[in-house]
KEMI-400217 format. One line per field, with one value per residue: y, z, x of N, C-alpha, C in turn; residue number from 1. Coordinates in nm, 2 decimals, decimal comma. Each point is the difference from the previous one (the first is absolute). Example, Ala and Ser with C-alpha at 12.3 -4.5 7.8 and 13.67 -1.06 7.14 Angstrom:
// residues 2
n_y -0,57|0,11 .
n_z 0,78|-0,07 .
n_x 1,32|-0,04 .
ca_y 0,12|0,11 .
ca_z 0,00|0,00 .
ca_x -0,09|0,09 .
c_y 0,12|0,11 .
c_z 0,00|0,08 .
c_x 0,09|-0,08 .
num 1|2 .
This chain:
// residues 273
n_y 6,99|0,06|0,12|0,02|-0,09|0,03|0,19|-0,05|-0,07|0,09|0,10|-0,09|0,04|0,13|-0,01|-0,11|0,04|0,10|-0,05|-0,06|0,14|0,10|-0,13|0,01|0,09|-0,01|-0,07|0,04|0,10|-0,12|-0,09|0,12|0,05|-0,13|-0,04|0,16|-0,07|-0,14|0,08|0,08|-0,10|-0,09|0,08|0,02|-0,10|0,04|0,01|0,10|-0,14|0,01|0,10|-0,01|0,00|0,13|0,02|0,09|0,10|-0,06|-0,08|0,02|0,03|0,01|0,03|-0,14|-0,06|-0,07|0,01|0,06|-0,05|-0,07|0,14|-0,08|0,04|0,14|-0,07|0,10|0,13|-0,04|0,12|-0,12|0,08|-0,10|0,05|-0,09|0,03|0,12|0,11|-0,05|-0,10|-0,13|0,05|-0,03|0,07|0,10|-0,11|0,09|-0,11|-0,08|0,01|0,09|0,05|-0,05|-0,13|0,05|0,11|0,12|0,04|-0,05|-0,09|-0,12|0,02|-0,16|0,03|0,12|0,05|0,02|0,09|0,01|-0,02|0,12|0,04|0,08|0,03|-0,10|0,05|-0,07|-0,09|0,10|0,05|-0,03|0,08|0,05|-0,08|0,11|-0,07|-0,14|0,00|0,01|0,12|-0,10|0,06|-0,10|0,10|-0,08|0,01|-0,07|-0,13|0,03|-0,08|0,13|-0,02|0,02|-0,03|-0,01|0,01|0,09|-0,05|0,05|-0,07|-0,08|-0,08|-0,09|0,03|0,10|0,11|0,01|0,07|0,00|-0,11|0,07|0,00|-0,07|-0,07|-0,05|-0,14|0,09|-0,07|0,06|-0,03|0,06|0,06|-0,09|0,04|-0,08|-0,17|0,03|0,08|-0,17|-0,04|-0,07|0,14|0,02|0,08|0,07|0,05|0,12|0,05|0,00|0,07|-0,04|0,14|0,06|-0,10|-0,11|-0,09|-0,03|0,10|-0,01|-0,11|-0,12|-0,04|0,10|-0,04|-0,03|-0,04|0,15|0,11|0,10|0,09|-0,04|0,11|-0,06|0,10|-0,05|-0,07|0,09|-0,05|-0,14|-0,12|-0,12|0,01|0,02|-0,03|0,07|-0,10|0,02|-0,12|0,04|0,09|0,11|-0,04|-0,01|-0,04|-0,11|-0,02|-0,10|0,10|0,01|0,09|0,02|-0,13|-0,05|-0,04|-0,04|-0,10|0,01|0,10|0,03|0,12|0,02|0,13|-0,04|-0,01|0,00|-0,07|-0,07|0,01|-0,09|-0,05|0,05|0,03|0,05|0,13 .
n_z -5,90|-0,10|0,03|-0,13|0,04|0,11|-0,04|-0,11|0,13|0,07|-0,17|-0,01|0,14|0,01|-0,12|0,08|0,08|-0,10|-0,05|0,11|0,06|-0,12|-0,04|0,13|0,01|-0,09|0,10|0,07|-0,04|-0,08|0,14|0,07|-0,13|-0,03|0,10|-0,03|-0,14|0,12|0,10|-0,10|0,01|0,15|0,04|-0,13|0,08|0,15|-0,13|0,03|0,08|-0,10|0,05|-0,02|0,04|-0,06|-0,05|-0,11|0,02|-0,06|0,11|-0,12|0,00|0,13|-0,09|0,06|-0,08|0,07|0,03|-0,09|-0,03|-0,10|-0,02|0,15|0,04|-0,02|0,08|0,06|0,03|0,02|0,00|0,09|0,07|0,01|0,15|0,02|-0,12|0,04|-0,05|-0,06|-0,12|0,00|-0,14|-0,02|-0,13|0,01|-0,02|0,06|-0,03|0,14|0,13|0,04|0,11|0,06|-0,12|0,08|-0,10|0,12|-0,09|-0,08|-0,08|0,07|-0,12|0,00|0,11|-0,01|-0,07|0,03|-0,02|0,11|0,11|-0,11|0,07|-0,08|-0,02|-0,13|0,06|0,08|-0,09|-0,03|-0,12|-0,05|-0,03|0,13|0,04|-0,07|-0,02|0,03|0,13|0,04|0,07|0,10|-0,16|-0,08|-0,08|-0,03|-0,15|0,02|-0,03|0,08|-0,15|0,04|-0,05|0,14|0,03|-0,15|-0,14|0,07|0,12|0,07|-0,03|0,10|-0,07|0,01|0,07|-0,11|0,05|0,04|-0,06|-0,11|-0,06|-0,03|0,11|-0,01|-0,05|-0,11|0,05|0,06|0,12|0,07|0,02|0,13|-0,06|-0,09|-0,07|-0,01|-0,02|-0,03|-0,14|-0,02|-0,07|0,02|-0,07|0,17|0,13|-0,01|0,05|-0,02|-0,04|-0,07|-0,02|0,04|0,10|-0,02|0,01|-0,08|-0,10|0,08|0,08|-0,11|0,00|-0,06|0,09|-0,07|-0,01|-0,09|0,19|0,00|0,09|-0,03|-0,03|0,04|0,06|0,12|0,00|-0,03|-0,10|0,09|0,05|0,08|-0,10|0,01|-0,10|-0,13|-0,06|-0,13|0,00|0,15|0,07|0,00|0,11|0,04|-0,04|0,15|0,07|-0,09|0,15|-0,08|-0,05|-0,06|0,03|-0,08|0,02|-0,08|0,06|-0,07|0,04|0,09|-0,05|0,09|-0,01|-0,07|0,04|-0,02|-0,11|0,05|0,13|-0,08|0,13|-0,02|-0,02|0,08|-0,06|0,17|-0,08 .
n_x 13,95|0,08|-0,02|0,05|0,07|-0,04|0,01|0,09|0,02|-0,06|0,05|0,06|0,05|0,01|0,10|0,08|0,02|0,01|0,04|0,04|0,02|0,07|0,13|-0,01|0,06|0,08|0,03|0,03|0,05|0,11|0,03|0,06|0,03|0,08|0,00|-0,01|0,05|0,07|0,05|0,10|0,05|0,00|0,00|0,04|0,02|0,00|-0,14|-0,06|-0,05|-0,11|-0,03|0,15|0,05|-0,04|0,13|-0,03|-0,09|-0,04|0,05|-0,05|0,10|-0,07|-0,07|-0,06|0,03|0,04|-0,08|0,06|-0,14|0,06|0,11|0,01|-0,08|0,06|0,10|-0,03|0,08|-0,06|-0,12|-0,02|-0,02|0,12|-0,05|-0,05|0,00|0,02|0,08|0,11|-0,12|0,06|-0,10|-0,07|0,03|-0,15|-0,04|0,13|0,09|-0,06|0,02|0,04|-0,07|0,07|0,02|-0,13|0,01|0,02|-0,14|0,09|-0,13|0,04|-0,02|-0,01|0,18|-0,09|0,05|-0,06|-0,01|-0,05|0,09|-0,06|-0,04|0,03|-0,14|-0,04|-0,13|0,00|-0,04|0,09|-0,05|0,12|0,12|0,06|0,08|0,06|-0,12|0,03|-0,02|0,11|-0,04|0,06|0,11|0,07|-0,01|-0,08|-0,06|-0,13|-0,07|-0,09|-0,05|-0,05|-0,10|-0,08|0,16|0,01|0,04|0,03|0,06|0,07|0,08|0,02|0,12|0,01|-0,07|-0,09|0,04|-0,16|-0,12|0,00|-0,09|0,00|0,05|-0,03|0,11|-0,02|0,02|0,14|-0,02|-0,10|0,13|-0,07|-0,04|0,00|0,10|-0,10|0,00|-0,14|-0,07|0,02|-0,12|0,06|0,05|0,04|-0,02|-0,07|-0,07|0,07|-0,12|0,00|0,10|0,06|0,06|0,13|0,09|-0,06|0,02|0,12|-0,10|0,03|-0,11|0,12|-0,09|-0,02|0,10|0,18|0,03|0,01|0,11|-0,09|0,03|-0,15|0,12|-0,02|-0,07|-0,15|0,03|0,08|0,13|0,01|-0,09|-0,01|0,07|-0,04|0,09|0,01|-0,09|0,02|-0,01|-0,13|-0,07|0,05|-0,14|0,00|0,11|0,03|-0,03|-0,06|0,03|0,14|0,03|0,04|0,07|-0,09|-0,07|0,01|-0,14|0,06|0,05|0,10|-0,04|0,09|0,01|-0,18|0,00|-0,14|0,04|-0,11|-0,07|0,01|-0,12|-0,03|0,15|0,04|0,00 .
ca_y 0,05|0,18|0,06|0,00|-0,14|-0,02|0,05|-0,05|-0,15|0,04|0,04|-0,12|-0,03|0,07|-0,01|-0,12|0,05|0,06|-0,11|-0,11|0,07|0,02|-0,13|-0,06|0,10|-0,03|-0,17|0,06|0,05|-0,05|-0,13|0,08|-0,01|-0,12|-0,02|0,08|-0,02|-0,08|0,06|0,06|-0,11|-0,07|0,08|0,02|-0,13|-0,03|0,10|-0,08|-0,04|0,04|0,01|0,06|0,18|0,07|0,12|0,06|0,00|-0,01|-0,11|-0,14|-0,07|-0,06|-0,07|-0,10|-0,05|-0,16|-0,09|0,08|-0,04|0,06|0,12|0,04|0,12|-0,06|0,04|0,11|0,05|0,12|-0,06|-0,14|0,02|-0,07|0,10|-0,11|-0,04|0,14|0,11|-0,07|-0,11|0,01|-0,05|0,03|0,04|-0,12|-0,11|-0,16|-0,13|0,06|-0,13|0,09|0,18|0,06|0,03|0,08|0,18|0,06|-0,04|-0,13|-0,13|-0,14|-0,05|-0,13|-0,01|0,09|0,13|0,06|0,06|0,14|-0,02|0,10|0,03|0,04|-0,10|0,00|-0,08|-0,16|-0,02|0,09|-0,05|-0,01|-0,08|-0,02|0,00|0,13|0,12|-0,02|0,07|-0,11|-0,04|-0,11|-0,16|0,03|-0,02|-0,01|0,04|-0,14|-0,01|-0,02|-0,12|0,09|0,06|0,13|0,10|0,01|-0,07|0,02|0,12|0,03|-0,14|-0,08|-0,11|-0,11|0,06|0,08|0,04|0,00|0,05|-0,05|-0,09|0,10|0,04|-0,11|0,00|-0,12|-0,06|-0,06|0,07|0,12|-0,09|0,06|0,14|-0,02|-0,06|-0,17|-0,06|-0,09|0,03|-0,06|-0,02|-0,09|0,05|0,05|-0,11|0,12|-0,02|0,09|-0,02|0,09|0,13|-0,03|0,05|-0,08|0,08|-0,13|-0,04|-0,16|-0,07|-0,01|-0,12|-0,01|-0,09|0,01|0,11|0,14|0,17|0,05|0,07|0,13|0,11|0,01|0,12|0,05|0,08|-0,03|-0,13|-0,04|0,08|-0,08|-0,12|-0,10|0,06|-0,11|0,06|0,03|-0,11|-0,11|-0,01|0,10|-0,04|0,13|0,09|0,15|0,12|-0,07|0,02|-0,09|0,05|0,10|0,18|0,07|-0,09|-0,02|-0,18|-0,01|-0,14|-0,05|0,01|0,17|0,10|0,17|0,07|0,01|0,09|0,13|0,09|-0,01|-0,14|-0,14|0,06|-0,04|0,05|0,18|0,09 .
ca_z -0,12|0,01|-0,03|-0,08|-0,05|0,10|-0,05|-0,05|0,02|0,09|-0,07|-0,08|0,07|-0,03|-0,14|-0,01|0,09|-0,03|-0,12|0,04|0,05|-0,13|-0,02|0,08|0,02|-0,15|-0,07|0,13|-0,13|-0,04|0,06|0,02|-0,08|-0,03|0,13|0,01|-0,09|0,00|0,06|-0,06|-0,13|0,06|-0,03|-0,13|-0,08|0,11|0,00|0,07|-0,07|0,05|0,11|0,07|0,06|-0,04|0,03|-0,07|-0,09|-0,17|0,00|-0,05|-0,02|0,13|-0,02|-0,08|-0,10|0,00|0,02|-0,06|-0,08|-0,10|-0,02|0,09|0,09|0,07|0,12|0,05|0,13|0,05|0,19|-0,06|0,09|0,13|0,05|0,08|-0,08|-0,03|-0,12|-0,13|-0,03|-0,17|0,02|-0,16|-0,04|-0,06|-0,10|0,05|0,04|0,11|0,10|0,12|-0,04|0,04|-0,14|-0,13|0,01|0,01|0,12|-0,13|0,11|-0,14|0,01|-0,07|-0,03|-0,01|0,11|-0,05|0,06|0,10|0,11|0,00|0,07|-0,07|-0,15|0,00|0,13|-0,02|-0,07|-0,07|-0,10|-0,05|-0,11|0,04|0,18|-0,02|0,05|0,15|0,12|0,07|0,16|0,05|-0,05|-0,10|-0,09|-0,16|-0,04|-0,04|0,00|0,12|0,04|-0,02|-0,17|-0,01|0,03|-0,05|0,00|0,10|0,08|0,08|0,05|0,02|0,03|0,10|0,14|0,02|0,12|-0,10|0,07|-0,11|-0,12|-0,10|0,07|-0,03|-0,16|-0,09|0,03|0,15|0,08|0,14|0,15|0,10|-0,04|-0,09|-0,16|-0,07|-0,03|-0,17|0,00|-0,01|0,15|0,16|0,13|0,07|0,09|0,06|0,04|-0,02|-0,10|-0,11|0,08|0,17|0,03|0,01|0,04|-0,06|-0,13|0,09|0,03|-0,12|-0,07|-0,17|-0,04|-0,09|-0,12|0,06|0,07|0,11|0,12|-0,07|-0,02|-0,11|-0,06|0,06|0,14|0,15|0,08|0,00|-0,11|-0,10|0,04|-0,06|-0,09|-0,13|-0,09|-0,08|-0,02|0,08|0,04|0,13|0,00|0,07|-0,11|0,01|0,10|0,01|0,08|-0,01|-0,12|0,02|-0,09|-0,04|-0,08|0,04|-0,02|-0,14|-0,08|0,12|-0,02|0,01|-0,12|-0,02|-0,08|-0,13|-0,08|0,02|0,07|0,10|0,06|0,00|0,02|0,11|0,07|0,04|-0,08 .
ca_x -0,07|-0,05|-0,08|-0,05|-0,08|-0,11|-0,08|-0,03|-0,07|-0,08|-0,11|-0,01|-0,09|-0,14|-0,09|-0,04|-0,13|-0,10|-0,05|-0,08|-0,12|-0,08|-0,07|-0,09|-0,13|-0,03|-0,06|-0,16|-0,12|-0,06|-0,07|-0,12|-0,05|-0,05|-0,10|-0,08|-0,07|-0,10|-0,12|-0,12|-0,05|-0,08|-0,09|-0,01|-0,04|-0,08|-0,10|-0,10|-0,16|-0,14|-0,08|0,06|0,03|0,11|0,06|-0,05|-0,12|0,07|0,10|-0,05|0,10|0,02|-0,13|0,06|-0,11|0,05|-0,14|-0,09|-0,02|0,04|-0,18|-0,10|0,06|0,13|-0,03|0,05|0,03|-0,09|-0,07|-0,07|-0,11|-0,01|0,09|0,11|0,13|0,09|-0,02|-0,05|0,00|-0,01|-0,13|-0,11|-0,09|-0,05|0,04|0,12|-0,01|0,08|-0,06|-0,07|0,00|0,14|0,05|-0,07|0,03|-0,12|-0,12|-0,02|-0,02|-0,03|-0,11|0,00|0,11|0,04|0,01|-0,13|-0,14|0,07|0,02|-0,04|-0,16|-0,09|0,00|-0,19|-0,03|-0,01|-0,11|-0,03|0,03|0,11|0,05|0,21|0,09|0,08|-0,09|-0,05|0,05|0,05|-0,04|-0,01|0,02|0,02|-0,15|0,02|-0,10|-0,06|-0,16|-0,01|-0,13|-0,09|-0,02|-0,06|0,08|0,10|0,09|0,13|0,01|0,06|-0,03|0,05|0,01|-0,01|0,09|0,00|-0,12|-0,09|-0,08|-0,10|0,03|0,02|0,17|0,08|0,04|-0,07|-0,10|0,03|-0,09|0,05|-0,04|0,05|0,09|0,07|-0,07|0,02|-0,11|-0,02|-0,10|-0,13|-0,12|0,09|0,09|-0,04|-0,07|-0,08|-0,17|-0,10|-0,05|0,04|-0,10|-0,01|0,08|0,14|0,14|0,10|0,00|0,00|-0,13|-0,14|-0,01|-0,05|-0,10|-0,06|0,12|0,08|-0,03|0,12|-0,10|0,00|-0,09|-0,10|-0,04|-0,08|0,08|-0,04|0,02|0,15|0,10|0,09|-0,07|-0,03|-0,07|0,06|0,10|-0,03|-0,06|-0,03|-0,10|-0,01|-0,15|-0,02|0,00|-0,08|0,06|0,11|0,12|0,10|0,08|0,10|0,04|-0,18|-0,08|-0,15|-0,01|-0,10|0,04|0,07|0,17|0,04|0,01|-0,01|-0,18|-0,02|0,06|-0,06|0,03|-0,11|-0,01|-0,06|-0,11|-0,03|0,08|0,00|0,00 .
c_y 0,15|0,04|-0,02|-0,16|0,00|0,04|-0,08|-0,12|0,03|0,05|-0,13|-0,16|0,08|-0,01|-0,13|0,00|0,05|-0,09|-0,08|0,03|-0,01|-0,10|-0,05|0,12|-0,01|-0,18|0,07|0,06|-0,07|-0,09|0,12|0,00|-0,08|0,00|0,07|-0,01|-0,11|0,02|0,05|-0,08|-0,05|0,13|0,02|-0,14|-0,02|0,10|-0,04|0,00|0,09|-0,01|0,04|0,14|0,01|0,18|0,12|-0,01|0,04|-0,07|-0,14|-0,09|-0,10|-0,15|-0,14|0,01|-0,14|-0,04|0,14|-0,03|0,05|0,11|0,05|0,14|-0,04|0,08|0,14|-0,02|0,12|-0,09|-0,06|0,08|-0,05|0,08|-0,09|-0,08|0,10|0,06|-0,06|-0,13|-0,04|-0,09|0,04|0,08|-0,08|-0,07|-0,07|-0,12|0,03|-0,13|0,04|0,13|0,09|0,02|0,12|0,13|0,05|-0,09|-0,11|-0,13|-0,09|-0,06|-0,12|0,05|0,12|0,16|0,11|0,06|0,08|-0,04|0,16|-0,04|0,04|-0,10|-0,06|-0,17|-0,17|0,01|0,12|-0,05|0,06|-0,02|-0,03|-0,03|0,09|0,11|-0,08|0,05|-0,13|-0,02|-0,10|-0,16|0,05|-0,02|0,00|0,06|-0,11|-0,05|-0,02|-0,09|0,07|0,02|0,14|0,13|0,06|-0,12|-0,07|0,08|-0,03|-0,14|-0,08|-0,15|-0,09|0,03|0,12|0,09|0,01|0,04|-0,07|-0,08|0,12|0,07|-0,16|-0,02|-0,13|-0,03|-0,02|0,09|0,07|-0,12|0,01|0,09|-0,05|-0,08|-0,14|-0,05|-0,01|0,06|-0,10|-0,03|-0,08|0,05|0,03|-0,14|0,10|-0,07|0,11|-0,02|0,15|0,17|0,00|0,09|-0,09|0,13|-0,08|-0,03|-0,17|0,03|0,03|-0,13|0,04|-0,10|0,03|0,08|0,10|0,16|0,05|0,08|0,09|0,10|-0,02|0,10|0,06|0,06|-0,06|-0,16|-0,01|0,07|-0,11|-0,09|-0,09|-0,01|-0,09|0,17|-0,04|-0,12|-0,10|0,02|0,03|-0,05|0,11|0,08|0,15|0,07|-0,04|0,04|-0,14|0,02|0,10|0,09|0,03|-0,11|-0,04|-0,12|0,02|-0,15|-0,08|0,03|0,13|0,03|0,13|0,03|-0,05|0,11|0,11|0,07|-0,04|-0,16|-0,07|0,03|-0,07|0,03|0,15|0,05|0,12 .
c_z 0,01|-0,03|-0,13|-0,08|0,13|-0,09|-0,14|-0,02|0,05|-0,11|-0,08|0,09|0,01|-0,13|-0,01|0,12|-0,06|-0,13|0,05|0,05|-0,09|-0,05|0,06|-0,04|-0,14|0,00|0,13|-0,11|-0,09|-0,01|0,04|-0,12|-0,04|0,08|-0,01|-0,15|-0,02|0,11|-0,08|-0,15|0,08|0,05|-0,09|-0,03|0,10|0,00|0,10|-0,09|0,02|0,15|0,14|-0,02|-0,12|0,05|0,00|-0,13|-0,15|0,01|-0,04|-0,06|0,11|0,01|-0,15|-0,11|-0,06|0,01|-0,12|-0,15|-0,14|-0,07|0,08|0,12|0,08|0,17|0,04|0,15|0,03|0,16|-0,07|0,14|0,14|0,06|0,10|-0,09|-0,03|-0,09|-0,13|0,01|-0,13|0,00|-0,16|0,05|-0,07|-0,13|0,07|0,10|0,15|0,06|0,12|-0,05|0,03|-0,12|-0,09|0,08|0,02|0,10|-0,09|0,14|-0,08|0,01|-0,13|-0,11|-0,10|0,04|0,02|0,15|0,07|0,14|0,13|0,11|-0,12|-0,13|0,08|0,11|-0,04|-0,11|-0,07|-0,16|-0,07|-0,16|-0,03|0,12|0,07|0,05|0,16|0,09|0,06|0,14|0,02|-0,02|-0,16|-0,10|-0,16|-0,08|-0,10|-0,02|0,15|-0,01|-0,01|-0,12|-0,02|0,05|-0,07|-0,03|0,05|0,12|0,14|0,11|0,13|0,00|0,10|0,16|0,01|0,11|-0,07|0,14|-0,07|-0,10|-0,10|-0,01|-0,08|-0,13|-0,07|0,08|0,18|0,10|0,08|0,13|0,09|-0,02|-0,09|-0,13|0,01|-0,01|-0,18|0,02|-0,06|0,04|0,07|0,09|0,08|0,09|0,06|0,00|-0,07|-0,11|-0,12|0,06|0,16|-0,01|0,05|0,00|-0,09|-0,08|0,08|0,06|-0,08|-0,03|-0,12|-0,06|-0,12|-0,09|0,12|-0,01|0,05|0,07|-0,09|0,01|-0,08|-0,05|0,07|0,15|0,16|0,07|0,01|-0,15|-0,08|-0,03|-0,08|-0,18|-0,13|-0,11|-0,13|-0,10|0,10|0,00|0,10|0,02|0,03|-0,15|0,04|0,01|-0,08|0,10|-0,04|-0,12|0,06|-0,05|-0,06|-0,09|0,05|-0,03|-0,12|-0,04|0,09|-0,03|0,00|-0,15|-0,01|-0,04|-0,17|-0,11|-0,05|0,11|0,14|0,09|0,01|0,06|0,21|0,10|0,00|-0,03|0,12 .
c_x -0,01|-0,15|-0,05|-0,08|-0,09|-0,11|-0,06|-0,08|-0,13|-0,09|-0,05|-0,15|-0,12|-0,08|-0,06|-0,16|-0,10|-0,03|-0,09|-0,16|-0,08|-0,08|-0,13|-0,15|-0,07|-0,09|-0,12|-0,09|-0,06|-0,11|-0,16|-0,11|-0,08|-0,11|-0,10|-0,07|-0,07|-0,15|-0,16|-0,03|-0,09|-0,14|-0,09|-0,10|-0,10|-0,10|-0,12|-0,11|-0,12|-0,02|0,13|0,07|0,12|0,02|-0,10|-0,08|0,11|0,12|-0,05|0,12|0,06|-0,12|0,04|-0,14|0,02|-0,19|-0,09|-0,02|-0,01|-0,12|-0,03|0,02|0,13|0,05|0,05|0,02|-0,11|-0,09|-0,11|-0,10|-0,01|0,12|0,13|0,12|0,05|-0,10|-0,05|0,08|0,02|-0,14|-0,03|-0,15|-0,15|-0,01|0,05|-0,04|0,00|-0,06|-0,07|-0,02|0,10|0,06|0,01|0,05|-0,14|-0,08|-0,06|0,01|0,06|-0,12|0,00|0,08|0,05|-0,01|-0,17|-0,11|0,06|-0,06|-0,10|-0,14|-0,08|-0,03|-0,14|0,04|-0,01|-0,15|-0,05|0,03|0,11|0,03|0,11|-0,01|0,04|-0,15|-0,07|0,05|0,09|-0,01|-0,05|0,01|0,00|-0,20|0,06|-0,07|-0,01|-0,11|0,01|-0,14|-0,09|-0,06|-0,07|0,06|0,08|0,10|0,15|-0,03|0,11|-0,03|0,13|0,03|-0,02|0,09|0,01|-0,14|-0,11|-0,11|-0,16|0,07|0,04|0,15|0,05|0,01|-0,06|-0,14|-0,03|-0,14|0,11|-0,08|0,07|0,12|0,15|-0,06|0,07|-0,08|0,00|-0,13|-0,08|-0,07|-0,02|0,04|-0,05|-0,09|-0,09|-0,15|-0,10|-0,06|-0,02|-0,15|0,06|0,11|0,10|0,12|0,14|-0,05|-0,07|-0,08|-0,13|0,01|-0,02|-0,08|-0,10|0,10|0,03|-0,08|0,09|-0,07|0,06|-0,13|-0,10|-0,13|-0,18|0,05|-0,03|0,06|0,11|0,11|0,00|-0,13|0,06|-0,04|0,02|0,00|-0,12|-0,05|0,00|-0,17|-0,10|-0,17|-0,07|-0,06|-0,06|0,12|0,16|0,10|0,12|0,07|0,08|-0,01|-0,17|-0,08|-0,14|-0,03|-0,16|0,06|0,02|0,11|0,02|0,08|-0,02|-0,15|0,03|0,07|-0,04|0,04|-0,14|0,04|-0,11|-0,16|0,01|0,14|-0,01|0,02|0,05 .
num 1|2|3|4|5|6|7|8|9|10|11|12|13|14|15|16|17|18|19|20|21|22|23|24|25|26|27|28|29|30|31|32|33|34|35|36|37|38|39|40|41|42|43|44|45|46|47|48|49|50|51|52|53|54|55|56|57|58|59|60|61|62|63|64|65|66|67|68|69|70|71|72|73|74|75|76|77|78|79|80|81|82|83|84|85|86|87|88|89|90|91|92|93|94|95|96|97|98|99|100|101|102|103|104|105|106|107|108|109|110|111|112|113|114|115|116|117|118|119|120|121|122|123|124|125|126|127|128|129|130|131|132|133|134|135|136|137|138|139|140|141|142|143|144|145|146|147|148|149|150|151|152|153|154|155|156|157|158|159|160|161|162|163|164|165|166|167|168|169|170|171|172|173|174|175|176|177|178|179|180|181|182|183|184|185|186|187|188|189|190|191|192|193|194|195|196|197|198|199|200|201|202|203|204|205|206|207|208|209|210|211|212|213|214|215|216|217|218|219|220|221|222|223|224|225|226|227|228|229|230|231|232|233|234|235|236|237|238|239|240|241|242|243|244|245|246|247|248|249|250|251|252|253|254|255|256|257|258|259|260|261|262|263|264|265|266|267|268|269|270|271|272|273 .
């Protein structure tokens, strides 16, 4: 074979070389492609739920809205306040639906499934009187703002549910006692198995007998016998017409029944002045 058909077979094997390269490097990019567009389809589809981790604060597009009810707040990427799930979470704002407090953005609690109050130290003490959630203090457990059963306290006030910590009948929400340092029980007058008798210093709701009508252990607003007694709320029944230590808060027993002062403002002829 001369020289010249060598040379020529040899450039026909290299064009055919480089085609095939081409070819291949051309179906690599492609399959690349593909691959890398189903990547970021399954991505795209794989959002996370409330209460796990996303990227960045305003990456709400990382965040699902599959459990968000129609209208209802919807989820962001922002810090839900819990420092052990990263930076930001996707969570709601308040209104929103949520199941824990993790759900929720900020120092927002759940509170009976939605987003509300503030996780904050500051804010009005247990049995303080209320007219939002958003103004109790949450230290030590979640507080609502509710009847707490009280009539002489205000109509609402900074209350716990059932299992919730409780120091006085009055920390507790509806009708529940404060027994041994939590709210439960039923405020009727059954409740309880206690001995003391109405006036007698206490520390529980459970050791006041309710043998003559529901008593709790509360404050009845005299200084010397103790913080907490034995006491009946605003028409129980009572006998103490001098001193009413068996009446709560500033009520006065006139009748046999604790009551607010007369409507003059005077008391009853033979109670202390």
């Amino acid at each position: 074979m001369d020289s010249r058909h060598f040379d020529q077979l040899a450039k026909a094997f290299a064009v055919a070389a480089d085609r095939r390269v081409a070819i291949k490097a051309l179906a690599a990019a492609a399959i690349a492609a593909g691959l890398g567009g189903k990547a970021r389809i399954g991505r795209a589809q794989s959002l996370a739920a409330v209460g796990e981790p996303c990227s960045a604060l305003g990456a709400n597009a990382e965040c699902s809205q599959a459990d968000t009810p129609a209208g209802g707040i919807a989820v962001i990427c922002s810090d839900n306040g819990v420092a052990s799930d990263g930076q930001f979470t996707c969570c709601r704002n308040a209104g929103g639906v949520c199941g824990v407090d993790s759900h929720c953005c900020g120092t927002a609690l759940c509170i009976g499934g939605l987003c509300g109050g503030s996780s904050a130290s500051s804010g009005l003490s247990l049995g303080a009187e209320c007219t939002a959630t958003s103004q109790c203090g949450q230290t030590g457990g979640s507080v609502v703002c509710a009847d707490n059963g009280t009539t002489i306290d205000g109509a609402r006030n900074c209350c716990r549910n059932s299992g919730g910590a409780c120091s006085s009948d009055g920390h507790c929400c509806a009708s529940l006692y404060c027994t041994n340092g939590v709210c439960a029980g039923s405020g009727s007058s059954t409740a309880g198995s206690g001995t003391l008798s109405p006036g007698a210093e206490c520390t529980a709701t459970s050791q006041c007998s309710q043998a003559t009508g529901t008593t709790v252990c509360a404050d009845n607003g005299i200084t010397t016998d103790g913080t907490l007694n034995c006491c009946k709320n605003d028409g129980g029944s009572c006998v103490d017409a001098i001193y009413s230590t068996d009446c709560c808060g500033g009520l006065h027993c006139r009748e046999g029944v604790c009551r607010p002062l007369t409507s003059d403002g005077l008391r009853a002829p033979g109670v202390v002045c």
